[in-house]
C-alpha positions as CSV (number, residue, x, y, z in Angstrom):
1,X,12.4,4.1,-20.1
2,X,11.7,7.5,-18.6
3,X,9.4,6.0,-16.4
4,X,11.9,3.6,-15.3
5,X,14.0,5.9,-14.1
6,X,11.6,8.4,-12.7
7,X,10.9,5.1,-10.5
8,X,14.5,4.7,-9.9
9,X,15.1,8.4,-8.9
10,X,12.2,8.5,-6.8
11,X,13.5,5.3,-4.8
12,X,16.7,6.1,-4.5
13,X,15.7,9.7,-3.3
14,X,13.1,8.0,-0.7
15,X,16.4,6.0,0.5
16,X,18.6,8.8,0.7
17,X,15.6,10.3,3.2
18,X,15.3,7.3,5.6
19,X,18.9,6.5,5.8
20,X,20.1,10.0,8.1
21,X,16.4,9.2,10.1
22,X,18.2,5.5,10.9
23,X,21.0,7.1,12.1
24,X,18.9,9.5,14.6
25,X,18.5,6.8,16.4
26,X,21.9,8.1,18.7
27,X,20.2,10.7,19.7
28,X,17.4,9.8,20.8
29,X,18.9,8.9,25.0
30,X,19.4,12.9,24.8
31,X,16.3,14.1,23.3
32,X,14.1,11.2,25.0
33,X,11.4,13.7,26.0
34,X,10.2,14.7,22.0
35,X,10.2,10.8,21.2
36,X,7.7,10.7,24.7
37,X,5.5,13.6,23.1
38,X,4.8,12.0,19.8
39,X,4.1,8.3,21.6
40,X,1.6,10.1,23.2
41,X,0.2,12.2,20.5
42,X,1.0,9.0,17.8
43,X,0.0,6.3,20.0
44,X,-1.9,7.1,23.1
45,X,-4.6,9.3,21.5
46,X,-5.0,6.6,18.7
47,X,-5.5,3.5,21.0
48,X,-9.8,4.5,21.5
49,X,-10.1,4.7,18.2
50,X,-7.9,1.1,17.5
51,X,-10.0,-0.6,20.5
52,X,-13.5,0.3,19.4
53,X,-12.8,-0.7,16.2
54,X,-11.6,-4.4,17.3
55,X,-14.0,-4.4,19.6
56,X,-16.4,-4.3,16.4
57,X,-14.8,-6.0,14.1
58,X,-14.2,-9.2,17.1
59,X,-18.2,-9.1,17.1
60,X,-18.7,-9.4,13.1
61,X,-16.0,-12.0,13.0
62,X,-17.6,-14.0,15.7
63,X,-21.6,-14.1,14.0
64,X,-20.4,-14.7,11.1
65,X,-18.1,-17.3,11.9
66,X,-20.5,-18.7,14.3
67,X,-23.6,-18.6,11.7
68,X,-21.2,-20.6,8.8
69,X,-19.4,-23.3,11.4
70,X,-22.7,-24.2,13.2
71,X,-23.6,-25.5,9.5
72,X,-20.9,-28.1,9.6
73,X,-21.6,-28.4,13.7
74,X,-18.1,-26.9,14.3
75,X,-19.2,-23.9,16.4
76,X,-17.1,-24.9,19.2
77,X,-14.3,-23.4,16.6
78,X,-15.8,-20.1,16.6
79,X,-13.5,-18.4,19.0
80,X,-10.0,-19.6,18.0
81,X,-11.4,-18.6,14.3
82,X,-11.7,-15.1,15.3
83,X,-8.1,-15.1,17.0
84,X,-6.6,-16.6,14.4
85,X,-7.9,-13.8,11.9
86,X,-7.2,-11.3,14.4
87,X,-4.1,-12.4,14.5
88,X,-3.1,-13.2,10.9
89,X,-4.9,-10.7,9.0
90,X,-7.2,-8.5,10.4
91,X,-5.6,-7.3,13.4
92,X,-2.1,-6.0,11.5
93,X,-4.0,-4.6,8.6
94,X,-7.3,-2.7,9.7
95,X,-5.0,-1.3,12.8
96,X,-2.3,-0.2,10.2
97,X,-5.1,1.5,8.0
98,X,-6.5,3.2,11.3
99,X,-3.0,4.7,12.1
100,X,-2.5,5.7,8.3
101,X,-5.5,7.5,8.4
102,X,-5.1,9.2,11.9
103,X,-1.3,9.7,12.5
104,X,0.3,9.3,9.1
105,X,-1.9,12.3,7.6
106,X,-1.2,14.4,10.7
107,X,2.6,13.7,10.2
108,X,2.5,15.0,6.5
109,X,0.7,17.6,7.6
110,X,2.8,19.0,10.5
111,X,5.9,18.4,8.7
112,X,4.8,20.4,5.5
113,X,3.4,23.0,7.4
114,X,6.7,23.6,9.6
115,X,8.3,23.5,6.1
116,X,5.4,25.7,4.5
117,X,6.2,28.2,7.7
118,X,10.3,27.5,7.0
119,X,10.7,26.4,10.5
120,X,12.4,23.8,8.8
121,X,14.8,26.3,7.4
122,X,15.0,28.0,10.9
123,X,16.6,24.9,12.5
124,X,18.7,24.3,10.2
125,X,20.2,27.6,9.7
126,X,20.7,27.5,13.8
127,X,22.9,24.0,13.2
128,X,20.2,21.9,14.9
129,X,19.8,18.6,12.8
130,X,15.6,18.4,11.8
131,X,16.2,14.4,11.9
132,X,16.5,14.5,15.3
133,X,14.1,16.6,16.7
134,X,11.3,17.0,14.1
135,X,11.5,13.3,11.5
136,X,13.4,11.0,14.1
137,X,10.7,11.0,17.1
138,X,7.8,10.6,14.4
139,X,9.6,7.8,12.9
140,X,10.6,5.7,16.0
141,X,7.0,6.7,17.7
142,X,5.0,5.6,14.7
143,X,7.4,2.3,14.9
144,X,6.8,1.7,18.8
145,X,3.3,2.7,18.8
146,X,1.5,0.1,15.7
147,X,2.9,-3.0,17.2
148,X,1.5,-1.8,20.3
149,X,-1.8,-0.6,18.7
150,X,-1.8,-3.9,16.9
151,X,-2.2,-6.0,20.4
152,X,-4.4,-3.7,22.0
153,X,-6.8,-4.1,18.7
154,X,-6.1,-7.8,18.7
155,X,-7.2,-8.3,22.7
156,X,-10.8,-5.8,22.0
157,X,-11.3,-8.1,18.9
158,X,-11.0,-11.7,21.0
159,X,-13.5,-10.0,23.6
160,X,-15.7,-8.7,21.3
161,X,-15.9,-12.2,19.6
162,X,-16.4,-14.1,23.4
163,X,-19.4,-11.2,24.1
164,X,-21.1,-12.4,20.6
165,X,-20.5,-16.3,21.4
166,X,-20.8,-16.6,25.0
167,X,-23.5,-13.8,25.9
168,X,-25.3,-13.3,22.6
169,X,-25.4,-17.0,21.0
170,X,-24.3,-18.9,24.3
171,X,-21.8,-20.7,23.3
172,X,-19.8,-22.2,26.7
173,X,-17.4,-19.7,27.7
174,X,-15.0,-23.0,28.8
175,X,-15.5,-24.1,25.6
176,X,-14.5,-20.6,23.9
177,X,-11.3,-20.1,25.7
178,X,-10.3,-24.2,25.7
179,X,-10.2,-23.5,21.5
180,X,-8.6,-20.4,21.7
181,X,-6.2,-22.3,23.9
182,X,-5.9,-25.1,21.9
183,X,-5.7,-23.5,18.5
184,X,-3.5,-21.1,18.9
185,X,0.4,-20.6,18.6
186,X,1.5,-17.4,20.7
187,X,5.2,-17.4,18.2
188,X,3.8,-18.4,14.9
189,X,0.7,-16.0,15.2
190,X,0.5,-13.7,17.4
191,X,4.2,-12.8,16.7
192,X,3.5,-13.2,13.0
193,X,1.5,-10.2,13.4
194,X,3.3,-8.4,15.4
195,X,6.6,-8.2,12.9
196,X,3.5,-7.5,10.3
197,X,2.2,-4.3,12.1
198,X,6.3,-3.5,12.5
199,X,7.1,-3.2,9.3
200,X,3.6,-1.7,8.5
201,X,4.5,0.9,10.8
202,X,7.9,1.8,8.8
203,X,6.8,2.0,5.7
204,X,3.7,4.0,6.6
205,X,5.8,6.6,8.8
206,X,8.1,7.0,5.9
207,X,5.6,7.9,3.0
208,X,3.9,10.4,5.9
209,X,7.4,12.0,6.1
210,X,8.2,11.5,2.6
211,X,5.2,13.7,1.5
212,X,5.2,15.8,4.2
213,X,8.8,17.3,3.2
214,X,8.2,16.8,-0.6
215,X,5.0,19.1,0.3
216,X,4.0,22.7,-2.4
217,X,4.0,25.4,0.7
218,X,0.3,26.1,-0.4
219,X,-3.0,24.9,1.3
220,X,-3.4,22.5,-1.9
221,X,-0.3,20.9,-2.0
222,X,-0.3,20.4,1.8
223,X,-4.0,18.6,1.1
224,X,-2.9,16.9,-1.5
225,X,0.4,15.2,0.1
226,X,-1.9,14.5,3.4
227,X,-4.3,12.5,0.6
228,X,-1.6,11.0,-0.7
229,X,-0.1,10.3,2.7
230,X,-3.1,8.0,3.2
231,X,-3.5,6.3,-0.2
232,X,0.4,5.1,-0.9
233,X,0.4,4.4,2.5
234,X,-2.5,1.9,2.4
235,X,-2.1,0.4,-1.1
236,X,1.3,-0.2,0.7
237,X,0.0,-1.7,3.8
238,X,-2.1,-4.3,1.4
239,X,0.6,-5.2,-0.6
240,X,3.0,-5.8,1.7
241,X,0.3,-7.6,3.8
242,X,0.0,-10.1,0.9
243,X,3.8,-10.7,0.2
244,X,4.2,-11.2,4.1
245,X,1.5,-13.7,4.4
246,X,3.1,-15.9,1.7
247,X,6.5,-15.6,3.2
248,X,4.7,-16.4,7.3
249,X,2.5,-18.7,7.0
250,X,2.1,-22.2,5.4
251,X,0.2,-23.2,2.2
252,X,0.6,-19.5,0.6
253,X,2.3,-19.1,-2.8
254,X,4.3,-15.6,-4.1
């Protein structure tokens, strides 16, 4: 029972954080320039690491594919195979894990370091609401920038599979993009995805705030909420994945 409502109280104090973020929203036509800083420090300075790793990960998907579908003389298959799980799966996921790792640890940690330095305090003692200038631009930047990161991670990965089929294993490049072509639905996939890496993107830029502002002011508590940042958020991302997948996309049960 105490757990239960340690559960409860931690919920409904998690709510009771994102709800006055939501609303910040109004302000952001007036303070347009801080949402521009944090898309470029979120979201710009992520998108080399996001693109080298699809780029990589297009190339795995591709020999292996290639290597199991030329068993069953289906090779032809290989390149809508790689979009679809670039798509589906591995695109959302590995790109949400990426920015969980980069930008949702630096989030906890600037935010518990302004409120280990009380500049938290300081701007709210001069009536300036923090939601709008320090949590409302990370929020709606980490929310513009993963869906973004997603495509870009999803487009390295389908030329990263073509260099390993057409250039490595020479596979006909007519043939590659006449599957991809083919096989592939641009609403019920790639879209799919994209509402995937969305609501990725909100849940990991609320456990970075979260722990940022529940942060000790000491050195360990600020590592320790950073390492936590990065854990909930992708044991979150995974679940969530999973429950998403089985309410998307066909022939998947709860």
């Amino acid at each position: 029972m105490k757990l239960f409502n340690t559960i409860i109280t931690t919920i409904g104090t998690r709510v009771l954080l994102l709800v006055p973020i939501l609303v910040s929203v109004v302000t952001i036509p007036r303070r347009y320039k801080l949402l521009v800083k944090q898309l470029y420090v979120i979201g710009v300075l992520s998108a080399i690491i996001i693109i080298v790793s699809g780029l990589f990960v297009g190339m795995v998907l591709a020999l292996q594919g290639y290597n199991t579908l030329v068993k069953f003389n289906s090779k032809e298959a290989v390149g809508v195979l790689v979009l679809l799980s670039l798509t589906r799966e591995i695109g959302p996921v590995i790109s949400a894990l990426l920015f969980a790792g980069r930008s949702g640890s630096a989030i906890t940690a600037e935010v518990a370091l302004m409120k280990a330095t009380e500049q938290i305090s300081s701007i709210e003692i001069i009536g300036v609401n923090p939601n709008e200038i320090v949590y409302g631009p990370r929020f709606f930047a980490s929310i513009i920038s993963l869906p973004l990161l997603t495509s870009l991670f999803i487009t390295a990965g389908l030329w990263g599979g073509y260099f390993v089929s057409c250039v490595i294993l020479n596979l006909d490049s007519g043939v590659f993009w006449t599957t991809v072509k083919n096989g592939f639905d641009f609403q019920g996939d790639f879209m799919n995805g994209i509402i995937k890496s969305f609501i990725f993107a909100i849940a990991c830029a609320w456990i970075a705030l979260a722990q940022g502002i529940d942060s000790d002011p000491t050195p360990e508590g600020m590592s320790k909420s950073t390492t936590n940042t990065v854990v909930y958020s992708s044991l979150s991302i995974l679940g969530l994945n999973y429950l998403l997948s089985s309410i998307m996309f066909s022939n998947s049960t709860l």
